[in-house]
C-alpha positions in Angstrom: 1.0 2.1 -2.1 2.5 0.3 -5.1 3.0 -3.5 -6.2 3.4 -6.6 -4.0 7.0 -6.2 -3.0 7.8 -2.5 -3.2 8.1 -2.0 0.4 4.9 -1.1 1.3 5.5 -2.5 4.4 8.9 -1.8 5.6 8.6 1.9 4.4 5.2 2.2 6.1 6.3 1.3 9.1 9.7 3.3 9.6 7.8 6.2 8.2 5.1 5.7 11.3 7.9 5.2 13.7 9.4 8.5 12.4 5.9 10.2 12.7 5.2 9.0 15.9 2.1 7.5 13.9 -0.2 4.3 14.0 0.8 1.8 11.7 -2.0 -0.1 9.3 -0.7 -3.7 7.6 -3.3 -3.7 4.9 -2.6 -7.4 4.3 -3.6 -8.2 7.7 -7.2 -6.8 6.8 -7.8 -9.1 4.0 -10.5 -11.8 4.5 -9.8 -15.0 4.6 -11.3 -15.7 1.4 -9.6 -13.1 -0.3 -6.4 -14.8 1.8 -6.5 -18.0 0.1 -7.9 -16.8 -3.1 -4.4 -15.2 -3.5 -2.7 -18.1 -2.1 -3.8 -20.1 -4.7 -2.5 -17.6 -7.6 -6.0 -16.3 -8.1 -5.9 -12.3 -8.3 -8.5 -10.4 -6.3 -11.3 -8.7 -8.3 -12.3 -5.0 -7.8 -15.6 -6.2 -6.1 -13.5 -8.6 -3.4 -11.1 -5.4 -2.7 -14.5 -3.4 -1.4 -14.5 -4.5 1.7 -10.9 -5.1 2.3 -10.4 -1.3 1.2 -13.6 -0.3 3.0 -11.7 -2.1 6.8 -8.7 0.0 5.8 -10.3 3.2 5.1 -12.6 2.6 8.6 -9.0 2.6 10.4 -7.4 5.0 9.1 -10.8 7.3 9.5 -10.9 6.2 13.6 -7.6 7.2 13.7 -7.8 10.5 12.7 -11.0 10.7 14.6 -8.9 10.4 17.6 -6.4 12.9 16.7 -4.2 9.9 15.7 -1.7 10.3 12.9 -1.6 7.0 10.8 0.1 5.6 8.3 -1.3 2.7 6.0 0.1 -0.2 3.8 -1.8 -0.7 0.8 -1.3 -1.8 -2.5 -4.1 1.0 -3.6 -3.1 0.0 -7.1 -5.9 1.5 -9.3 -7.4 5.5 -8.5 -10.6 3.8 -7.8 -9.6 2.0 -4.8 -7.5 5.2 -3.8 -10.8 7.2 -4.1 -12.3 4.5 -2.2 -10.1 5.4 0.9 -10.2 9.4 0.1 -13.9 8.8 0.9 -13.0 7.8 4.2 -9.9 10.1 4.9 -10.1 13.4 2.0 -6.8 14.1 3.7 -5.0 11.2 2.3 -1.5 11.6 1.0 -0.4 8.3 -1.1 2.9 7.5 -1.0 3.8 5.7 -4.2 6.5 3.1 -4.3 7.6 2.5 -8.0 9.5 -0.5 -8.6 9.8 -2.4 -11.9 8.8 -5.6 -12.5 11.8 -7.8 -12.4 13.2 -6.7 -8.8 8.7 -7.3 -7.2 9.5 -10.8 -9.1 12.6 -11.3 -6.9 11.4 -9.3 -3.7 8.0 -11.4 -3.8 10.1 -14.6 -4.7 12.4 -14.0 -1.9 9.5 -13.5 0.9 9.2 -16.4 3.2 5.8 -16.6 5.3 3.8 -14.3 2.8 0.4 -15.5 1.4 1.2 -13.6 -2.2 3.1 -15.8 -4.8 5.3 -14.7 -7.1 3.1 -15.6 -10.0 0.7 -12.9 -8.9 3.1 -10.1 -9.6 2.4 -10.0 -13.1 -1.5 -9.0 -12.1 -0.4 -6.4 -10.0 1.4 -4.8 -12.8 -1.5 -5.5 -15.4 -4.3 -3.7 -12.7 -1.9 -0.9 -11.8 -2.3 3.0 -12.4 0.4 5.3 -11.0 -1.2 8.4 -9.3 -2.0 11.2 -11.5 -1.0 14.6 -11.5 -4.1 15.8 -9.9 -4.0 13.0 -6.8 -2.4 13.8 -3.2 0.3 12.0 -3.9 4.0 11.4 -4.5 6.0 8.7 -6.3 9.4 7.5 -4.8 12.3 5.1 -5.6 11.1 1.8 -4.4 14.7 0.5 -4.7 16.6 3.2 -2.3 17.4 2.3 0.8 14.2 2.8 3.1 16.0 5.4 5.2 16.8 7.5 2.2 13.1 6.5 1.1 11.5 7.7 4.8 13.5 10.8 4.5 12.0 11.8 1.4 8.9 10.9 2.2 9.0 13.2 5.5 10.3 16.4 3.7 7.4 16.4 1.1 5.0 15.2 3.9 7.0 18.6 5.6 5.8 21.0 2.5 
């Protein structure tokens, strides 16, 4: 979880590989609305994440279902929408990628192919609340290297 341009991604997918897990692209699960809202420099509201959040949770929760270890990229920026996909999976660990504003802007600026402009990373900032103390969850480095990132990530996942 974290900011557009943490790593969400590219960490959530070496980390699945490393789990042997199912990999969820979050931003594949977005409506099209919600699609070209963003496009267009418009930040989603809380009421046009529901669903989104609700398609993600509903994977994640068939996953587990089937015995399936998964692994989900998600911006999950505020405790409500990560208690919005607790609902679905109690077990959730988040995986908080912390990055400050200046390297999203370049990381976001830098994407090619991405629906999210730049000018949205401000937004993401503004809406964000780091995990609390009392949340499953663990805040990383989103500027290591995303092997040094993965491997942390494993050993807590390990305690």
């Amino acid at each position: 979880m974290g900011v557009a341009g943490c790593g969400k991604s590219v960490v959530g997918e070496a980390l699945a590989a490393a789990l042997g897990a199912l990999f969820i692209e979050g931003d594949r699960l977005h409506p099209p609305e919600n699609v070209a809202r963003m496009a267009s420099g418009q930040p989603l509201t809380d009421a046009l994440r529901e669903g989104w959040l609700d398609a993600i949770g509903q994977r994640m929760a068939a996953s587990v279902a089937s015995r399936q270890c998964v692994v989900a990229a998600c911006s999950a920026l505020k405790r409500s929408y990560r208690d919005r996909l607790r609902g679905f999976c109690p077990d959730i660990v988040f995986v908080y990628l912390e990055i400050d504003p200046a390297t999203a802007m370049r990381r976001v600026g830098n994407r090619k192919g991405h629906f999210m402009p730049a000018s949205l990373v401000d937004s993401q900032f503004a809406t964000l609340e780091a995990p609390a103390a009392d949340e499953a969850a663990m805040t990383l480095d989103g500027t290591r290297r995303v092997a040094d990132t993965v491997a942390t990530a494993l050993s807590s996942l390990a305690r």
